[in-house]
N, C-alpha and C positions, 0 to 999 in steps of 0.2 A: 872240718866239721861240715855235714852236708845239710841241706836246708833245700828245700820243695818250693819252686816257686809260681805261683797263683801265675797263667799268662792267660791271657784273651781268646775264648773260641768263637770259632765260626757253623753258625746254625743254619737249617732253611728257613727263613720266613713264612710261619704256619699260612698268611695270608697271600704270600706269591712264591709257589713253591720254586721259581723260575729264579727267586732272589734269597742271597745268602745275608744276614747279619753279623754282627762282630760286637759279640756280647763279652765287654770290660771283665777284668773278674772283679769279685766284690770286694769292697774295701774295708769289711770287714774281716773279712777270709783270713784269719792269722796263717802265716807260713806252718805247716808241719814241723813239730817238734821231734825233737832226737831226744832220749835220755839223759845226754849230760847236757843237752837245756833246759830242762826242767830243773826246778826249786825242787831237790829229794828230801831238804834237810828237817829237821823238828827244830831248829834255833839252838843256841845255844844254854850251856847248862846257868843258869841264873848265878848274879854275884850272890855272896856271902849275903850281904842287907835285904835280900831278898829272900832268905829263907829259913824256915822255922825249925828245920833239924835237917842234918845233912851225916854223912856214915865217914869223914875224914877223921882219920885215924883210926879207924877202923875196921876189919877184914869181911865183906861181904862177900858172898858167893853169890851167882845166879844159875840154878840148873838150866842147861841147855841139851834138849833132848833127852836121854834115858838116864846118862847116870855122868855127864859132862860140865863140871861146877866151873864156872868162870867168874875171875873178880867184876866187880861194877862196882860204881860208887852211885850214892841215891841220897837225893836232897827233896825236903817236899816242902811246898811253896803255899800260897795259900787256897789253891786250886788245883795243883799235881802234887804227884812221887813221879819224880824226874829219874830216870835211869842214865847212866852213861858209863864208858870205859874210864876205870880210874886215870886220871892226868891228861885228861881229854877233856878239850870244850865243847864237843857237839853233844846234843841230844842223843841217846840211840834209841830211846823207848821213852814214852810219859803216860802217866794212869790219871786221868780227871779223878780226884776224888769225891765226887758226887756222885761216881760209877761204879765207886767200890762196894760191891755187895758181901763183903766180908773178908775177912782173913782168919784160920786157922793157924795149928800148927802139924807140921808132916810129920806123920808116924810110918816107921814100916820103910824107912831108910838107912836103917843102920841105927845103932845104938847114940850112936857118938857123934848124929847130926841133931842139931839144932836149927828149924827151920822154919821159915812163916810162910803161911800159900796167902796168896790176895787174888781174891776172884773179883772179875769186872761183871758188869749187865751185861748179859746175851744181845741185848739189841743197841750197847753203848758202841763209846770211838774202841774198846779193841775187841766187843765182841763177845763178851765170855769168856777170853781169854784167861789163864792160872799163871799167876807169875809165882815161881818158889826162889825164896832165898833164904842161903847158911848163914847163921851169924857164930860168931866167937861162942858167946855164952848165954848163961840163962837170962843174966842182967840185962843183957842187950836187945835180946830177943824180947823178952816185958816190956822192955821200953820203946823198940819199935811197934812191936803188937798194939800195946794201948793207946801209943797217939797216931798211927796211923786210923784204929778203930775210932779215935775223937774227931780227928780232922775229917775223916772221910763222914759221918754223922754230922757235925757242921758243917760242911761243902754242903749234903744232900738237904739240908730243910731251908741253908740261904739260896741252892739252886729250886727248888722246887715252890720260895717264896716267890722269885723273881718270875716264872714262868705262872703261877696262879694269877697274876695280876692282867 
C-alpha cells in the first residue's frame, strides 16, 4: 500500500534572501489517501428489528442499464430503501425517503413486466436519480408501491418539520 509522506521544505527567507528556513510540514496535513484507504462502503444492510418491510423471499429485479435485470434485495427502514445484493451484507445503493419524489409504474417494457420507477430530488443524495424494479406480481408490486409512497410522505413532513424549526 503506498502512502505520501508530508516531509520538511527548505525556503529562502523572504527577509534575508542570503538565509534558507526549514518549514516542518503541517500537522495537520493528513498523508494522501489511496482508494482502498478510504471508507467506500454505505454500512451495512440493517438487522431484521430494524426494518419496516424488506423483499426476503421474494424475487426482485433491478434494471441496470437498457434492458439488464439483476436480483437485489431491498429493505426500508424508517428513513431509507436500502438496496443490496441478495445474501449480501453490505449496502450497494440507499434512497432517503424524504427524497423520494415519487414512484410510478413502467409501461412500455414488455407486457409481462411488472415494475415500479422511484424517482429521487434533482438536487438530493442521488440526484434525480430513477431506480426501476421488477416484482413477481400485481400483489407485490401494490404493496411495494403504496408503502413506499406512505413512508416516503412521512419521511418528507417529519424531515421538512425538523429543518423549519
Amino acid at each position: 500500500m503506498e502512502k505520501t509522506v508530508s516531509m520538511a521544505a527548505s525556503v529562502k527567507d523572504p527577509l534575508s534572501p542570503s538565509r534558507s528556513i526549514t518549514v516542518p510540514p503541517s500537522p495537520t496535513a493528513a498523508p494522501a489517501e489511496t482508494a482502498q484507504d478510504m471508507d467506500m462502503s454505505l454500512g451495512k444492510v440493517p438487522p431484521k428489528a430494524d426494518r419496516l418491510k424488506d423483499s426476503e423471499g421474494q424475487n426482485i429485479l433491478k434494471l441496470c442499464g437498457e434492458s439488464d435485470w439483476q436480483p437485489r434485495f431491498l429493505c426500508i427502514t424508517s428513513e431509507f430503501l436500502v438496496i443490496a445484493h441478495p445474501g449480501k451484507d453490505e449496502i450497494s445503493d440507499k434512497i432517503p425517503l424524504h427524497e423520494v419524489s415519487g414512484s410510478d409504474r413502467l409501461v412500455g417494457h414488455g407486457d409481462d413486466v411488472i415494475a415500479i420507477i422511484i424517482s429521487t430530488m434533482e438536487n438530493g443524495y442521488n440526484g434525480g436519480r430513477q431506480y426501476i424494479f421488477q416484482m413477481e406480481t400485481e400483489e407485490i408490486f401494490n404493496d411495494w408501491d403504496s408503502f413506499i409512497e406512505l413512508q416516503a410522505a412521512i419521511c418528507y413532513k417529519l424531515h421538512h418539520k425538523k429543518i423549519s424549526y
